[in-house]
Each structure stands twice: as C-alpha cells, then as structure tokens.
C-alpha positions as CSV (number, residue, x, y, z in Angstrom):
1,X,-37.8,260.0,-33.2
2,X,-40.9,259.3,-30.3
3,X,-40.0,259.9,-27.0
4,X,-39.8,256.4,-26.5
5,X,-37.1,255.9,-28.6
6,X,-34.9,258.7,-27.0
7,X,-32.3,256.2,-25.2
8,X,-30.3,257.1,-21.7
9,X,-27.1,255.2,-21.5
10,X,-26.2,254.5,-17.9
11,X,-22.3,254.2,-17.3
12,X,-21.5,252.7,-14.2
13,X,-19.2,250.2,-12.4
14,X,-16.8,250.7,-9.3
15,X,-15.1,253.4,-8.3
16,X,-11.3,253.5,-10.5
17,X,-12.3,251.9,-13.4
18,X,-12.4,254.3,-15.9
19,X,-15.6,255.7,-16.1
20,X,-15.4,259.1,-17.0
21,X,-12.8,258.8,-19.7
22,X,-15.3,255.4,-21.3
23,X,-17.8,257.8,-20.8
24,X,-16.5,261.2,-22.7
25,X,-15.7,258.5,-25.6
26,X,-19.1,257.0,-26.4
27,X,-20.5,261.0,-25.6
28,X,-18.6,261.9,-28.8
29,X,-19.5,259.3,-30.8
30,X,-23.0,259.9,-30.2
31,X,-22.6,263.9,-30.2
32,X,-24.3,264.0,-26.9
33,X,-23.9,265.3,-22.9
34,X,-23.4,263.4,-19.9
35,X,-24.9,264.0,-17.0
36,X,-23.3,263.2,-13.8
37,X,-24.3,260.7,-11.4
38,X,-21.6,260.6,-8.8
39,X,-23.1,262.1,-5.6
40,X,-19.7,263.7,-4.5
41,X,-18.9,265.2,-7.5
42,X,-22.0,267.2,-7.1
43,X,-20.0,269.4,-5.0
44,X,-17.8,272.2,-5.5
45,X,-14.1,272.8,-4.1
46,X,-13.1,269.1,-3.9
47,X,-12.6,267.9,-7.9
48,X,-9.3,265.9,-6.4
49,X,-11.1,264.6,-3.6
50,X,-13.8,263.3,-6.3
51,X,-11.6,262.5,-9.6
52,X,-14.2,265.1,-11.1
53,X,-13.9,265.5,-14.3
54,X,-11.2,267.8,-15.5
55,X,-11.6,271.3,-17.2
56,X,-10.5,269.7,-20.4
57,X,-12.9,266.9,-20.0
58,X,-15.8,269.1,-19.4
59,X,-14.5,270.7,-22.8
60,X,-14.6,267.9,-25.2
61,X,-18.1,266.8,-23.6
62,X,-20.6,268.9,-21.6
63,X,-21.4,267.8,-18.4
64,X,-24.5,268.2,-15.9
65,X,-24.5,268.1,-12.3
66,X,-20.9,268.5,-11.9
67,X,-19.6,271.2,-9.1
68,X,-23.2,272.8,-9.0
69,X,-23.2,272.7,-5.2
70,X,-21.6,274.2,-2.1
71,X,-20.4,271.9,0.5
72,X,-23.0,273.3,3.0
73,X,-26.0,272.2,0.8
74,X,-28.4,269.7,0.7
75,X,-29.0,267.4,-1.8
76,X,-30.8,264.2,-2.3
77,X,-31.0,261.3,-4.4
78,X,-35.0,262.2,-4.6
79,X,-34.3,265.9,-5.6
80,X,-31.1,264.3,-8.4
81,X,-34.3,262.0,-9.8
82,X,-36.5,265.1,-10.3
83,X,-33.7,267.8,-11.9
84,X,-32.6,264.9,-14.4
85,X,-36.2,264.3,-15.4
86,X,-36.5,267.8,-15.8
87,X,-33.1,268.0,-17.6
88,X,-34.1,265.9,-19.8
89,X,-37.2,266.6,-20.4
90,X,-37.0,270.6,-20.7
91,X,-33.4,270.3,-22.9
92,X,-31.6,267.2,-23.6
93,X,-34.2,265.2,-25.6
94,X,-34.8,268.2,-27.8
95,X,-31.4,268.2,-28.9
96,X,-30.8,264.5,-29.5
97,X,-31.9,261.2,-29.4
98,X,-29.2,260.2,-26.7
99,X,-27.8,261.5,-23.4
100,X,-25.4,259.4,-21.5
101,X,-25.3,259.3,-17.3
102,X,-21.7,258.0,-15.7
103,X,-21.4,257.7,-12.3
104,X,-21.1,255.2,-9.6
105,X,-23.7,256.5,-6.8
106,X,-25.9,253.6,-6.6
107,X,-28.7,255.4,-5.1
108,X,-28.3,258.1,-8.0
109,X,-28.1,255.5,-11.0
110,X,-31.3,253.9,-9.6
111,X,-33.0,257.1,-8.9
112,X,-33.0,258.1,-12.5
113,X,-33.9,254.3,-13.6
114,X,-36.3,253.1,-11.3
115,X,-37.4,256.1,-9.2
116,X,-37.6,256.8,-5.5
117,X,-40.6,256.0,-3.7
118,X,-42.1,259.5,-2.6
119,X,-40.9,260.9,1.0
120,X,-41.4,263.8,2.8
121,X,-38.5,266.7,2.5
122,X,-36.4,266.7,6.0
123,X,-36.9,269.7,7.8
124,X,-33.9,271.8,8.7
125,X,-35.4,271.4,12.3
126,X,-35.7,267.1,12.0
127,X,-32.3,267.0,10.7
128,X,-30.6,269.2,13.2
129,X,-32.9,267.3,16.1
130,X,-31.5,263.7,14.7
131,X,-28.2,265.1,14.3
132,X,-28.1,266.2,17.7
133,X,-29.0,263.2,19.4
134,X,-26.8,261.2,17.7
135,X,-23.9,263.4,18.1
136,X,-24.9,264.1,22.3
137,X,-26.2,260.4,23.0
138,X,-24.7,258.0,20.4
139,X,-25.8,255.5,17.8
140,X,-27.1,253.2,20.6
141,X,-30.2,256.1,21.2
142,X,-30.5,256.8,17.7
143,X,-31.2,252.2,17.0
144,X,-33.6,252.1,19.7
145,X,-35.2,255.1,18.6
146,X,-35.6,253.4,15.2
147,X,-36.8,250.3,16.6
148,X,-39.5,251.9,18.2
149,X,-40.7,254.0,15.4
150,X,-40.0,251.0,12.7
151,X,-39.6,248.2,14.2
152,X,-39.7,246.1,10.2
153,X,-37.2,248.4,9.1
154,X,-35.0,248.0,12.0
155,X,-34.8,244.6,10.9
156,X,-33.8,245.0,7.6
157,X,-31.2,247.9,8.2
158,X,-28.0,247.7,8.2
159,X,-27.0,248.8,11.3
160,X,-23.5,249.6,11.2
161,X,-24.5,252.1,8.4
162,X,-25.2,254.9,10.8
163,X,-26.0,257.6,8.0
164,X,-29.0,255.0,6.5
165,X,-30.1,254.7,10.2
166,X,-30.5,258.4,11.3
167,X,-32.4,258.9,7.7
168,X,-34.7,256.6,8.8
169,X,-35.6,258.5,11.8
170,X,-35.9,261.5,9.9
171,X,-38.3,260.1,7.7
172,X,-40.2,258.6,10.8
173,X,-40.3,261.4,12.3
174,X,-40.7,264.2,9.6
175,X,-43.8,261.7,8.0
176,X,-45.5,260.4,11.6
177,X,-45.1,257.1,10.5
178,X,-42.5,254.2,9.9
179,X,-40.9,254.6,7.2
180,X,-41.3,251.0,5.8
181,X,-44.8,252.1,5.2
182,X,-43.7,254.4,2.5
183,X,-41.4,251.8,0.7
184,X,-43.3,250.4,-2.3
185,X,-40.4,249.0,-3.9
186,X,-42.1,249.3,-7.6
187,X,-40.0,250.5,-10.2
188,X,-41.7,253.9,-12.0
189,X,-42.0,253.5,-15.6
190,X,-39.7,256.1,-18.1
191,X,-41.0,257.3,-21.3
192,X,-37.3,256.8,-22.8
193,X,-35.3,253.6,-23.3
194,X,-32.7,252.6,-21.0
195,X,-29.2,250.9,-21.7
196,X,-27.2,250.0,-18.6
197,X,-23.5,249.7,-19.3
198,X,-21.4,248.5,-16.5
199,X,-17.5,248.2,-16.5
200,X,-15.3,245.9,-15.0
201,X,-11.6,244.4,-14.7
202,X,-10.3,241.8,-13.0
203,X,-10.1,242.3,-9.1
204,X,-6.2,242.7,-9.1
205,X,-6.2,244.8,-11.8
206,X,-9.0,247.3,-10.8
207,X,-7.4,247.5,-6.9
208,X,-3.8,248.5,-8.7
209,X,-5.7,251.2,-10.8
210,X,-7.1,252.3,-7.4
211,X,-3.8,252.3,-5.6
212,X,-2.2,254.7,-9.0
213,X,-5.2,256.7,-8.4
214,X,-5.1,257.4,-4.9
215,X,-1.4,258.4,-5.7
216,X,-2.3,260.6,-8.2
217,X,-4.8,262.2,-6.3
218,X,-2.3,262.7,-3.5
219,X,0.5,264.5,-6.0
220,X,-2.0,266.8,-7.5
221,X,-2.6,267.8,-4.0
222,X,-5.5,266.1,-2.0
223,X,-3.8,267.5,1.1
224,X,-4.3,270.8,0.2
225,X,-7.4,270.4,-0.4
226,X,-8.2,268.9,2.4
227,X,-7.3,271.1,4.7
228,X,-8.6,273.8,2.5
229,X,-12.2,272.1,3.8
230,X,-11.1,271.1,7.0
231,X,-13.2,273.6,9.1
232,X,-16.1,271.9,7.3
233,X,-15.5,268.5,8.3
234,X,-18.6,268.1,10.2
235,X,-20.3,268.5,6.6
236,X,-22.1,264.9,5.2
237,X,-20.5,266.1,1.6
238,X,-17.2,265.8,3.0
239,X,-18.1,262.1,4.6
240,X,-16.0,260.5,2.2
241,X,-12.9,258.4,1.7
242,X,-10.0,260.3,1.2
243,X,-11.4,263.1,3.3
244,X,-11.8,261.4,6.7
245,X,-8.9,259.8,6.6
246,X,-7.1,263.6,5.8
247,X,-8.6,265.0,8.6
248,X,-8.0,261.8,10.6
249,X,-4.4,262.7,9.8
250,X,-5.1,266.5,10.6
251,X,-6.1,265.9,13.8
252,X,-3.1,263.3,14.9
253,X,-4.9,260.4,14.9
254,X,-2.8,258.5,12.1
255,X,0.4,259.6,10.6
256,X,0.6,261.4,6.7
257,X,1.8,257.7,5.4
258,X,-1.1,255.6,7.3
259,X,-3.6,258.1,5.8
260,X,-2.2,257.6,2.6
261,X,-2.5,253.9,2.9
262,X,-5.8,253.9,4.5
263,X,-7.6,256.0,1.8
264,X,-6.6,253.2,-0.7
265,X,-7.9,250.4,1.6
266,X,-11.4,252.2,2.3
267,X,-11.6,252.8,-1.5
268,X,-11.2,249.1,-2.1
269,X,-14.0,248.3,0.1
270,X,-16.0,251.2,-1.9
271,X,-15.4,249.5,-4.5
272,X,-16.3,245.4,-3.4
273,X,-19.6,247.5,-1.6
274,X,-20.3,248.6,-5.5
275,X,-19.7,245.1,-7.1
276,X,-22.5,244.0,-4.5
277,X,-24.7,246.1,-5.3
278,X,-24.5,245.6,-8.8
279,X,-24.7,241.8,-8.8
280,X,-28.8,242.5,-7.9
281,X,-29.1,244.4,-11.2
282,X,-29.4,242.1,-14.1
283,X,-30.0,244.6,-16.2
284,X,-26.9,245.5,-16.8
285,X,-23.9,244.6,-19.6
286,X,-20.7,244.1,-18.5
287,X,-17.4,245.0,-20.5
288,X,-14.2,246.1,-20.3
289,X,-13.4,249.7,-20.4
290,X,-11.9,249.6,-23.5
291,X,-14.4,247.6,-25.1
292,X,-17.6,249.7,-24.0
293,X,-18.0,252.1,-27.0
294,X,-18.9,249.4,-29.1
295,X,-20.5,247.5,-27.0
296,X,-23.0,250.0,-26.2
297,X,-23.6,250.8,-29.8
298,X,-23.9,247.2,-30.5
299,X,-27.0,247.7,-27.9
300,X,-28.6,250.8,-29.5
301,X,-29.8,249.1,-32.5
C-alpha cells in the first residue's frame, strides 16, 4: 500500500466506557498495535489509579506509550505528537497497513490528528518561577499576570482551569510574547488516513459502569497505591481523580467513604467534560462498545 493508504484508527470516547477492551478486539482483527493515548497512563507505578491496561492485555496486543514514564517527568502533548509520528513513521507502517490509538486525552487524540501549533519547550527555570508564584501568591497573581501578558487569551480562558492558566504564562513568558500570537488553529495535514471511532452508552448506563469501576479500582487496591505515591503528591502526573481525593483522605480532610464517593462524582464530571469536547468533532462515528469492531471495518473499505 502508499503511505496514504496506511489508516490510524482513533478509539476514543469517555472515561469507563470500554475502551481498551473495544480496542484490543479490532487490534486483533487487524493484526496490529495500539498506541496509547491516555495522558495518565503514560506513567509508571499507578496502572490502578489509570485502568492501564493489564499484563494480559498488553500480551494479546502490543501497546505503545504505556508506563514509559516516572512520575517526576515531563511530558507534553507536543512531545506525544512528535514520538507517535516517529513511531509510526520509523516502525509501525512498515509492518502493516493499520495501527490503532485508544485513549481519552483530548489534547493527545488531537495532537496526533490535527497537530499542535509550535511552542517553545518550558524551561525547568519558567516552570519552577510560575509554579512558585502560584503556590506563594495564588491564582489571583497568576490571572492578572496573564491578563497583562495576553490580554485575548485571558478572554478566552477558562479561568477556573488553573493548570491551562499557569501554561499560558509559561508560554508568555518562555516565548516573550502572548501566547495567542502563536495559536494558528490550522489543522497540519497527515500522510496517512484517519478513522475516528468514538464510543458511547447511554448516560445512566455509562455513570453505573463508572461507579463498578471506581469499586473495582478500590478492591484491587487504589489505596495502596495511593499512599505508595503520596510523598509525590505535589507531582502534575498525580493531579488526577482518584488520587487527590486519596490524598484528600490521607491528610484528614474527608473520611475513607467520602473519598470513595467523591472519586466517582469527579469521574462523572471527567466524563460529561469529554462528551463536550467531543460534540466539536464531527469527525467522529459513534457506536456502541460492542458494536465498534465492525463498525470500524465497515469504515476501512
């Protein structure tokens, strides 16, 4: 085949649905890898924490990008879009006409499909700086400081997602310039097909399978490893539902039972957040779980 017929099958949907396991299945039908696209699952020593995929999964089907980081690392959706390109590019396609990405990191699954406008790399110094401030001075200094610097893109932000804020300072301040200046918004072209697959259940339906999950997660011992990472908390991998509300737990502000109940509230709004984002793409097929293996070999022909 020409490189433009090698096809990447994005998996996607919110978080509980049944991703991986939809995902494993068309892999073996098609005889090819996946590639991971959840940005937590990046990390090493929290598979619970992340519904990673097991030992036996990663068996049947080989997967990329799963566990290949330690908590204290950096990683970015810009450098995910480079290492899948050259993934790809230097192995995958030479072994088959068809690699498949799951995930539900929206900034990942776009990444690898539209590309990410070209930034500079965040200094250890910028980062500490911005991190400082907002830890000594509060988000208050850190929004004015962003209205200064980018006054459009303090418009447009939103502004109760501290993480997007201080990453827009860092960018100000790391490039010398607002950062809306270096937003094109233009989607980068691919030299490979790509077939967006997203699943979905009914909104009671998917919130019980979140609810079983988050009990599952808790009997195979998310405490454990909780506290395992608990003198890490200060980490960005570990800012993550199920893990604050752990260490929430940990350090007496809630009770074992509201942690428990919290995690499966905060991973119901994940999951709403995802449907949001989603509704933009119109590029994407929705199905059921159980129907996506045909489905998605219904859109390779």
């Amino acid at each position: 085949m020409e490189r433009e017929q090698k096809t990447l099958i994005v998996i996607t949907g919110p978080t509980g649905v049944g991703k991986t396991a939809a995902a494993i299945e068309v892999a073996e039908r098609l005889g090819c890898e996946i590639i991971n696209a959840d940005s937590r699952q990046i990390y090493r020593d929290i598979p619970i924490g992340t519904s990673a995929p097991t030992a036996e999964e990663q068996r049947r089907v080989r997967h990329h990008f799963v566990g290949i980081k330690n908590l204290d690392e950096y990683y970015s959706a810009a450098e995910f879009e480079s290492d899948v390109l050259r993934l790809l590019d230097g192995d995958l396609w030479h072994h088959g006409d068809y690699t498949v990405m799951c995930g539900g990191s929206m900034l990942y699954v776009d990444a690898v499909c539209r590309g990410i406008d070209e930034l500079p790399t965040i200094s250890d110094a910028v980062r500490s700086a911005v991190a400082q401030k907002w830890q000594e001075e509060g988000s208050e200094a850190l929004l004015e400081e962003l209205r200064l610097l980018d006054p459009e893109y303090y418009e447009q932000v939103d502004r109760k997602n501290m993480k997007r804020v201080a990453h827009a300072v860092e960018i100000c301040r790391e490039a010398g310039r607002p950062y809306s200046t270096l937003r094109t918004g233009r989607a980068k072209t691919r030299d490979f097909r790509i077939v967006k697959m997203g699943l979905t259940l009914p909104r009671e339906e998917l919130f019980a399978r979140i609810n079983r999950r988050v009990d599952a997660m808790l009997e195979a011992g998310l405490e454990a490893e909780a506290r395992a990472v608990y003198h890490l908390r200060h980490l960005n991998s570990l800012n993550t539902v199920g893990f604050k509300e752990m260490f929430a737990y940990f350090d007496g502000q809630m009770d074992y039972v509201t942690a428990c109940e919290r995690i499966k509230k905060n991973t119901r709004v994940y999951a709403k957040k995802q449907l949001t984002w989603y509704a933009k793409d119109a590029e994407i097929e929705w199905c059921s779980p159980d129907e996506l293996g045909d489905a998605a070999l219904r859109r390779l022909v």
